[in-house]
Backbone as JSON Lines, residues from 0, in Angstrom:
{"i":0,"aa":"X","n":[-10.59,29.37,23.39],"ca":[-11.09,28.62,22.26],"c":[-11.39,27.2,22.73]}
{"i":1,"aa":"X","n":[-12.62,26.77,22.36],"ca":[-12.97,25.54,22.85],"c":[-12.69,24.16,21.68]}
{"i":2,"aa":"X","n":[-12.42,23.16,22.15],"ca":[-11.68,21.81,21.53],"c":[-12.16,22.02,19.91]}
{"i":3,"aa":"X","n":[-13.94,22.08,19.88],"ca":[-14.81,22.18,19.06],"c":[-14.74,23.67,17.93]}
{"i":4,"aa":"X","n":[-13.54,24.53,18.45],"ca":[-13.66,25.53,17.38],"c":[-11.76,25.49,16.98]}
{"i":5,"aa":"X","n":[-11.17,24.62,17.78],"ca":[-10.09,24.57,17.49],"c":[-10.2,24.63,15.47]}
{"i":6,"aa":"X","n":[-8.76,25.27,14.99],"ca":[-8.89,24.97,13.52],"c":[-8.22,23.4,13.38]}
{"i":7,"aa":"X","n":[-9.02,22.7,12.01],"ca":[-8.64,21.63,12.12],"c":[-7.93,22.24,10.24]}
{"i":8,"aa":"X","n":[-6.67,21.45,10.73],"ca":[-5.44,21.62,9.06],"c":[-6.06,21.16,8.25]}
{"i":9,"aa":"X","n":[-6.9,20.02,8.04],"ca":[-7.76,19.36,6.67],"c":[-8.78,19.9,6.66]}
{"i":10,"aa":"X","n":[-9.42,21.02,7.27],"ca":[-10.38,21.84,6.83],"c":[-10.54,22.96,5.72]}
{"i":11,"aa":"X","n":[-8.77,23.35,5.71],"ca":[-8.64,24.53,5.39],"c":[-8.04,23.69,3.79]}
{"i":12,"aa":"X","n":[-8.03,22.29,3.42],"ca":[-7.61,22.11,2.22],"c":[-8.86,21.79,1.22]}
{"i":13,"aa":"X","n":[-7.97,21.77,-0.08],"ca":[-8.89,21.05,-1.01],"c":[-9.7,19.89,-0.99]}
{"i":14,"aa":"X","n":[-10.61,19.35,-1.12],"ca":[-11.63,17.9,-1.08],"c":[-10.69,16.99,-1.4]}
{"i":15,"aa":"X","n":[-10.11,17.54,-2.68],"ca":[-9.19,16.4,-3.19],"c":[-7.59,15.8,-2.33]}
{"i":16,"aa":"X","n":[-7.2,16.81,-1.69],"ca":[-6.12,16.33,-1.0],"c":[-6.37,16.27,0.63]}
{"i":17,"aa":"X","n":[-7.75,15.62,0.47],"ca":[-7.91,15.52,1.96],"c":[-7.81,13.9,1.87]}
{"i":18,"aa":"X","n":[-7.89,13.46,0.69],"ca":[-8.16,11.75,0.91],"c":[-6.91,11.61,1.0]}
{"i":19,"aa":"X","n":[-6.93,10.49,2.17],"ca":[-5.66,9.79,2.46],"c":[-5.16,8.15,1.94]}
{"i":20,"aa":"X","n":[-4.63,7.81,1.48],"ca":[-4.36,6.4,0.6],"c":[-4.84,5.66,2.11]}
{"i":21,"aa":"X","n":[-5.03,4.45,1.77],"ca":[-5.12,3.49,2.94],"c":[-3.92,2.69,3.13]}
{"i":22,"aa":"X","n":[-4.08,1.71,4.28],"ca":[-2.61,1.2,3.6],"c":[-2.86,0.28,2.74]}
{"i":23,"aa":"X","n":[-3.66,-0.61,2.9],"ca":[-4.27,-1.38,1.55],"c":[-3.88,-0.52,0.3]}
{"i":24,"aa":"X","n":[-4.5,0.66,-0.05],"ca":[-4.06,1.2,-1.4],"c":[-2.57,1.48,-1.65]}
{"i":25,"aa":"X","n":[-1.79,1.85,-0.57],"ca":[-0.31,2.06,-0.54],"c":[0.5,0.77,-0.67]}
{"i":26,"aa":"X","n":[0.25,-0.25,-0.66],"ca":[0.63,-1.06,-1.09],"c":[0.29,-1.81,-2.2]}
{"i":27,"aa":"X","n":[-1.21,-1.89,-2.85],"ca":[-1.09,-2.35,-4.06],"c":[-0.46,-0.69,-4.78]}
{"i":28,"aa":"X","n":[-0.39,0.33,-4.86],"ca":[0.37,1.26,-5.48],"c":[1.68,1.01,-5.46]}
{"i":29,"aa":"X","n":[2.67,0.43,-4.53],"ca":[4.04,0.22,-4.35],"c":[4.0,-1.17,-5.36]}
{"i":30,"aa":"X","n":[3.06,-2.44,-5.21],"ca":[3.13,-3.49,-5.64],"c":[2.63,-3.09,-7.55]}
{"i":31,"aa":"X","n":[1.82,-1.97,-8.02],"ca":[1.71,-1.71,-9.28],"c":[3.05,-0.87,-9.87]}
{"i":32,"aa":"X","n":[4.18,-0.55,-9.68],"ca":[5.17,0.34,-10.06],"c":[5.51,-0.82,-10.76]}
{"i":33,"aa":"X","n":[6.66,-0.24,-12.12],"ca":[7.5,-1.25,-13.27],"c":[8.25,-2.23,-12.47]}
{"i":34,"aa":"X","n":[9.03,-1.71,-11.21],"ca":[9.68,-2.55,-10.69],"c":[9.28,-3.33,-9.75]}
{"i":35,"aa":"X","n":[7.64,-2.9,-9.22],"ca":[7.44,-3.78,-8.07],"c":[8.01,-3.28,-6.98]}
{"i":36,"aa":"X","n":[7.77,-3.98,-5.68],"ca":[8.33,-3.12,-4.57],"c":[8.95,-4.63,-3.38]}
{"i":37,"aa":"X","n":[10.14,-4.13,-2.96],"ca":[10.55,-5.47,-1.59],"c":[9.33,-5.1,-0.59]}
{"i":38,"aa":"X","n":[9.9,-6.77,0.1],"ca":[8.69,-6.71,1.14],"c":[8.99,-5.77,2.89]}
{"i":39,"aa":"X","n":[10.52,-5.6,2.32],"ca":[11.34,-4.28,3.39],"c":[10.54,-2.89,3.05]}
{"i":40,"aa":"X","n":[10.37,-2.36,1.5],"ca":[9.74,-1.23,1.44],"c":[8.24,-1.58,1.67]}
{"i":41,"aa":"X","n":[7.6,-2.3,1.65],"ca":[5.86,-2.08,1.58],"c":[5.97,-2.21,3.05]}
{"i":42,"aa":"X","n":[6.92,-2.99,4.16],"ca":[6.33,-3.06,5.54],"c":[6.93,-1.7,6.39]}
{"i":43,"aa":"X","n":[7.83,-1.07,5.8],"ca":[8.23,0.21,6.56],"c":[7.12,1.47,5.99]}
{"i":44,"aa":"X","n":[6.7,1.49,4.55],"ca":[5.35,2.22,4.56],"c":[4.46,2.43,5.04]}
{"i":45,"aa":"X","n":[3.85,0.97,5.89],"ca":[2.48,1.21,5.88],"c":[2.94,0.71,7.69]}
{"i":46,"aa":"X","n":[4.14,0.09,8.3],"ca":[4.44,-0.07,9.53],"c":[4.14,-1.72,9.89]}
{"i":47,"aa":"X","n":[3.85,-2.0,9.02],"ca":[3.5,-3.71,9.28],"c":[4.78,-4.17,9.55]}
{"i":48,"aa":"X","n":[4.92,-5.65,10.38],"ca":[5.98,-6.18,10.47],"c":[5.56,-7.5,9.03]}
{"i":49,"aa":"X","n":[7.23,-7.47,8.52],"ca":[7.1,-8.57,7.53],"c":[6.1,-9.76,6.87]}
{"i":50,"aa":"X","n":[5.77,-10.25,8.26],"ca":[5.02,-11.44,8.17],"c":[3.68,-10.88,7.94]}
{"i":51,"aa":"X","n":[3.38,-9.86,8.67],"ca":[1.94,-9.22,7.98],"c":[1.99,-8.68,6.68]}
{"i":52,"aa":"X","n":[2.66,-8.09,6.61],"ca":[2.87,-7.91,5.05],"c":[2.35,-8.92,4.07]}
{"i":53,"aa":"X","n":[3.6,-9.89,4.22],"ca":[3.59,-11.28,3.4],"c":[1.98,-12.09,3.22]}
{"i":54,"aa":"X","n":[1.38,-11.62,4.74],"ca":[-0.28,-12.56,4.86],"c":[-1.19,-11.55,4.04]}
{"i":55,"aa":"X","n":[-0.92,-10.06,3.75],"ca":[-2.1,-9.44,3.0],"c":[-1.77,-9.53,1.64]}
{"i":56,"aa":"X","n":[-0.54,-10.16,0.99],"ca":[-0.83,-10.06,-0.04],"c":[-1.05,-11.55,-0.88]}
{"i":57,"aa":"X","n":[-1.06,-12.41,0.18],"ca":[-1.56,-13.77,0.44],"c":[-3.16,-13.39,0.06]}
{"i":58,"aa":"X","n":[-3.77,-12.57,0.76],"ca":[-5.09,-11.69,0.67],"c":[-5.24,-11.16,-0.8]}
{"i":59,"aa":"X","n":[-4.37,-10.73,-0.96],"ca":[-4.91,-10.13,-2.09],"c":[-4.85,-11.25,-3.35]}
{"i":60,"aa":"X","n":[-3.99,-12.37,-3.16],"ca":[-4.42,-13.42,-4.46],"c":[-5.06,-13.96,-4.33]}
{"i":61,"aa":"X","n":[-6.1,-13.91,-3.09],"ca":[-7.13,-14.88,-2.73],"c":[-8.16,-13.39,-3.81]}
{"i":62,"aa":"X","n":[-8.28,-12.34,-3.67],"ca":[-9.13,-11.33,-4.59],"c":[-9.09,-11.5,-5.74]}
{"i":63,"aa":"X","n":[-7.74,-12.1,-6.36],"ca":[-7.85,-12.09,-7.65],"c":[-6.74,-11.68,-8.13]}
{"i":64,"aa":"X","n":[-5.65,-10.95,-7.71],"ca":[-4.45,-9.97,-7.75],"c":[-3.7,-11.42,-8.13]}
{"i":65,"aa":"X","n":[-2.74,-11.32,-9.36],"ca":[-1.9,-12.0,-9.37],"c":[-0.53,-11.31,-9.37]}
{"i":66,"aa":"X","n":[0.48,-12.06,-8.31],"ca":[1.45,-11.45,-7.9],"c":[2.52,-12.49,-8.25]}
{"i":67,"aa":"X","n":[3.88,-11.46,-9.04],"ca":[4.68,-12.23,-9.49],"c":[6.04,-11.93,-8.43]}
{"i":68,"aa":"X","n":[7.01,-12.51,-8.28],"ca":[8.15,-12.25,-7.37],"c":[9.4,-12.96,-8.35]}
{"i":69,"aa":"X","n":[10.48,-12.0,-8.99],"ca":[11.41,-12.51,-8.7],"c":[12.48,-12.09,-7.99]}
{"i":70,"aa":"X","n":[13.6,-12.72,-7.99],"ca":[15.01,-12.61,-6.92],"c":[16.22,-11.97,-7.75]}
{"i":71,"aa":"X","n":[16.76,-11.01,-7.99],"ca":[17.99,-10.38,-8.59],"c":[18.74,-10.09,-7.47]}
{"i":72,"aa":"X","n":[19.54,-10.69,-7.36],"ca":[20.75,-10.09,-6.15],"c":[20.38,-10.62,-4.71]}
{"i":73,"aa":"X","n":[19.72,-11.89,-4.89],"ca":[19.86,-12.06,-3.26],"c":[18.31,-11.02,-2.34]}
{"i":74,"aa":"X","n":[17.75,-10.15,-3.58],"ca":[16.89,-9.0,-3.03],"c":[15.65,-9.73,-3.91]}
{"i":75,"aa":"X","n":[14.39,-9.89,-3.16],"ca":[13.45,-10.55,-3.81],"c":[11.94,-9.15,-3.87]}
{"i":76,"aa":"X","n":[11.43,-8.91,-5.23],"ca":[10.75,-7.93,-5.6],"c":[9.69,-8.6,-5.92]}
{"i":77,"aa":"X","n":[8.09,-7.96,-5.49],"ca":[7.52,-8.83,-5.37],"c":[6.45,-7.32,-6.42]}
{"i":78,"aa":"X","n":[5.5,-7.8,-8.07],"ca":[4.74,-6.5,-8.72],"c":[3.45,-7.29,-8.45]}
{"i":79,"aa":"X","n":[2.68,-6.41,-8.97],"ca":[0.56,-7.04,-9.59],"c":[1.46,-7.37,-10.81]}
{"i":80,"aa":"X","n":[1.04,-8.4,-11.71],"ca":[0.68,-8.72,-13.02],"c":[-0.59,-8.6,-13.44]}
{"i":81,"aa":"X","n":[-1.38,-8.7,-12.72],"ca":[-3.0,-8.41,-13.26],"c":[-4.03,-8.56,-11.52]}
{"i":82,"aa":"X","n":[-4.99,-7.26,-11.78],"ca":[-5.21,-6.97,-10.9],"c":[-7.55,-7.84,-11.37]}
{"i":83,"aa":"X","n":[-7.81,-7.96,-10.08],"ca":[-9.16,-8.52,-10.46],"c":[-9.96,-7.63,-11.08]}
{"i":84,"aa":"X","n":[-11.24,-8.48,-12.15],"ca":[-12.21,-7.69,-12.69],"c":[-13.46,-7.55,-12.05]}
{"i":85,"aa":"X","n":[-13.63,-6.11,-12.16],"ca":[-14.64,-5.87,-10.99],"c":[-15.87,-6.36,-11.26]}
């Protein structure tokens, strides 16, 4: 069997569960939940180290995304409050 007839696993699925979130979308999805998400869970998701983290969503209030953060316990949670109009 040659490279080119190998089976590929996302061939054999649905259209719909072939799309993969980006990490851009995996994180405003973690950052849209009730509770918001730490900046420990959005950088072990998507593999960023902290500080990158912290600069894209610096990015994203430069788009329009307003992002609220507060601190309960020493643990700081960072949601969207309102996301830009397209």
């Amino acid at each position: 069997m040659t490279k080119s007839e190998t089976p590929n696993a996302l061939s054999n699925m649905p259209a719909e569960s072939k799309v993969i979130p980006t990490k851009h979308q995996q994180i405003v999805d973690l950052l849209s939940r009730e509770g918001g998400a730490t900046l420990e869970a959005m950088s072990t998701k998507v593999g960023w180290l902290p500080h990158s983290t912290r600069a894209f969503m610096t990015g994203l209030k430069k788009k329009g995304y307003v992002i609220d953060s507060n601190k309960v316990e020493d643990v700081r949670r960072y949601r969207i409050i309102t996301t830009p109009k397209a």
